[in-house]
C-alpha positions as a Markdown table, in Angstrom:
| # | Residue | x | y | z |
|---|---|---|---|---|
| 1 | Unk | 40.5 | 35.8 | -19.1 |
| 2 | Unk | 39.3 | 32.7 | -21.4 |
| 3 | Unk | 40.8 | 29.4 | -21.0 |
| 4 | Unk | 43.5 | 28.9 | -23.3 |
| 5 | Unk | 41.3 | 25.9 | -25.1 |
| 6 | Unk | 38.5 | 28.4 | -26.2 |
| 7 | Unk | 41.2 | 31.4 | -27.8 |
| 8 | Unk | 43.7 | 28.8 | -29.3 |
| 9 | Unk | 47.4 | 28.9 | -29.0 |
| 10 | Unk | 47.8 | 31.3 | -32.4 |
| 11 | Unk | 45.7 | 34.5 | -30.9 |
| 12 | Unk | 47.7 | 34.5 | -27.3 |
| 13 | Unk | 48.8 | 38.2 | -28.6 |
| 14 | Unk | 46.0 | 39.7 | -29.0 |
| 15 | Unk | 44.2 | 37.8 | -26.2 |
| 16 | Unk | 43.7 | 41.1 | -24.3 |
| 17 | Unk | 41.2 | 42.7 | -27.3 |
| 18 | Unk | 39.5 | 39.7 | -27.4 |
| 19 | Unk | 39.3 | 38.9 | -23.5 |
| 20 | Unk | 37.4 | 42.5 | -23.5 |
| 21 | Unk | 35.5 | 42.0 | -26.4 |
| 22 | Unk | 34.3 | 38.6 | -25.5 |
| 23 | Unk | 33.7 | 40.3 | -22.4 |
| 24 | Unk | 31.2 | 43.1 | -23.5 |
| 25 | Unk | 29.8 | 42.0 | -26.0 |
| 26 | Unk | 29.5 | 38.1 | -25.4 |
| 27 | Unk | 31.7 | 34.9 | -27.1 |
| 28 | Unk | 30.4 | 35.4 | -30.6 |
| 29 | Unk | 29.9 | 39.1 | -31.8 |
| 30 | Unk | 32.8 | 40.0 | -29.6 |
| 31 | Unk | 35.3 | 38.1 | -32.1 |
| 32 | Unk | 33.5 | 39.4 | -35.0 |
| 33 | Unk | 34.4 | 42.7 | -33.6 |
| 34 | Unk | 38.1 | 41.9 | -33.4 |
| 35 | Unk | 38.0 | 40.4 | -36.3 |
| 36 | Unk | 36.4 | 43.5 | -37.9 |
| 37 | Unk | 38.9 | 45.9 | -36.5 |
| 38 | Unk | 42.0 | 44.0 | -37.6 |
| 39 | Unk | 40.5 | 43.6 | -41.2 |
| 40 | Unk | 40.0 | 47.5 | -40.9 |
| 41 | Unk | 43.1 | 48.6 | -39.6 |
| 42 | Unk | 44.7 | 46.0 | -42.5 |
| 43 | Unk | 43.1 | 47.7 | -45.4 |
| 44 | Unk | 44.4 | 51.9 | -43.5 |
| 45 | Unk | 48.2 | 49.8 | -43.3 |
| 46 | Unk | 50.4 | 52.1 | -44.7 |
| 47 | Unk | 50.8 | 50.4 | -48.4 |
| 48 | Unk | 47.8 | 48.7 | -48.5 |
| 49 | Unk | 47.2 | 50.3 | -52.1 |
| 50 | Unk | 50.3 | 48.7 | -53.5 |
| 51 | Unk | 48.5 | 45.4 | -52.5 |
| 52 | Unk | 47.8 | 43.2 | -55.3 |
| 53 | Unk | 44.2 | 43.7 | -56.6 |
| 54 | Unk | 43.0 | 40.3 | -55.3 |
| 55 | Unk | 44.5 | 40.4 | -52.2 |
| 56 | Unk | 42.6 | 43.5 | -51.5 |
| 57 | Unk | 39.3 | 42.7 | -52.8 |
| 58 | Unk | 39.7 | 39.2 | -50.5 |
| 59 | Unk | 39.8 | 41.2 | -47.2 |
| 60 | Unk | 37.2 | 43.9 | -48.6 |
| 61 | Unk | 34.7 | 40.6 | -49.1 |
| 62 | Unk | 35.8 | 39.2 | -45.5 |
| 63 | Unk | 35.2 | 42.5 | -43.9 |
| 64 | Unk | 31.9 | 42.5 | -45.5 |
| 65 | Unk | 30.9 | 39.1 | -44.7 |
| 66 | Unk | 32.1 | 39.5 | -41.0 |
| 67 | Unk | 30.4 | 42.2 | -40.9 |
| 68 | Unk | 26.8 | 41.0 | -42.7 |
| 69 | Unk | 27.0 | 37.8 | -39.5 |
| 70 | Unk | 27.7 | 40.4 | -36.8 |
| 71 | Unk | 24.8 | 42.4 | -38.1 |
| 72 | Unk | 22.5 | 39.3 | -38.1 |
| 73 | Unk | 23.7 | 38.3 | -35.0 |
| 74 | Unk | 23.2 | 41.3 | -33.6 |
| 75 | Unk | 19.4 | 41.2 | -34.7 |
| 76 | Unk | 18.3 | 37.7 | -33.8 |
| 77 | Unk | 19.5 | 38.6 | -30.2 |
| 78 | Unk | 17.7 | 41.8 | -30.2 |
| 79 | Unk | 13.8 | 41.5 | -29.2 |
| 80 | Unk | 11.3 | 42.6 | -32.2 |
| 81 | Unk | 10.8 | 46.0 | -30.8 |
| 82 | Unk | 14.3 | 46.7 | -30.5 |
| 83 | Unk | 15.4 | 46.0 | -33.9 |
| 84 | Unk | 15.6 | 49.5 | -35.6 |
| 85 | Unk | 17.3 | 51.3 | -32.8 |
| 86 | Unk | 19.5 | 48.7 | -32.7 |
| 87 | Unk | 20.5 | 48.3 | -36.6 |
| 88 | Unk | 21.0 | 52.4 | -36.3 |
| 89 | Unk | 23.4 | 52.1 | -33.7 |
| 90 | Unk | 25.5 | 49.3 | -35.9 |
| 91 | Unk | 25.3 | 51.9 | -38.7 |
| 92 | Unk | 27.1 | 53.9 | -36.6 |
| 93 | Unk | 29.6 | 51.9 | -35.0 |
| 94 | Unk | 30.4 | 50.2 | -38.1 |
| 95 | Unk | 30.3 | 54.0 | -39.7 |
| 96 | Unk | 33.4 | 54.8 | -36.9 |
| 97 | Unk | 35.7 | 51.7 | -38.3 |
| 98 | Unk | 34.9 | 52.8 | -41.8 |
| 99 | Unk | 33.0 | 50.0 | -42.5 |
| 100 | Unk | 29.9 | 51.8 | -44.5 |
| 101 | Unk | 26.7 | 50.9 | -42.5 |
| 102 | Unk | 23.8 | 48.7 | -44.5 |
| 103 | Unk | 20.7 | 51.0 | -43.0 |
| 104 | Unk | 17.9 | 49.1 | -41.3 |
| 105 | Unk | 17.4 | 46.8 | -43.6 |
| 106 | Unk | 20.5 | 45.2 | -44.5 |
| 107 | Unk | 21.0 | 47.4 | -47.9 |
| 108 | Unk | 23.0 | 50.3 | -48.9 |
């Protein structure tokens, strides 16, 4: 499990996700996963609709950015040759939270 120091005292209840997170998927992209998922299961939360308009459109925008720095993250670890089948396999990960995949190039 991480030291206490690199997780902080605040995300001790979730430190399991990001423990196996971290895990596969290395310090960096592995909270930008959690944080992905939590931002997608806040906008399926039962009421999320009734939200106030700004509130919604500040997590849409946070999802979206988290999402855009995983992507490049993703790609500047990948080798050259490796880039496409590796942006297709985002897509579809980030197609299974219901984030909307960006297609090889980064645009819709």
């Amino acid at each position: 499990m991480a030291q206490q120091g690199e997780r902080g005292d605040e995300l001790e209840l979730i430190a399991p996700l990001v423990d196996y997170h971290t895990r596969e998927m290395g310090q960096v992209a592995g909270r930008l996963m959690v944080t992905l998922s939590l931002l997608t299961d806040l906008e399926n939360s039962y009421g999320w609709d009734r939200q106030p308009d700004q509130h919604r459109e500040t997590v849409r925008y946070a999802r979206l950015l988290v999402s855009s720095v995983f992507r490049l993250i993703t790609l500047t670890e990948a080798g050259q040759d490796d880039e496409m089948d590796i942006a297709r396999g985002l897509d579809e990960q980030q197609q299974r939270f219901g984030l909307g995949g960006k297609g090889p190039s980064g645009h819709e």
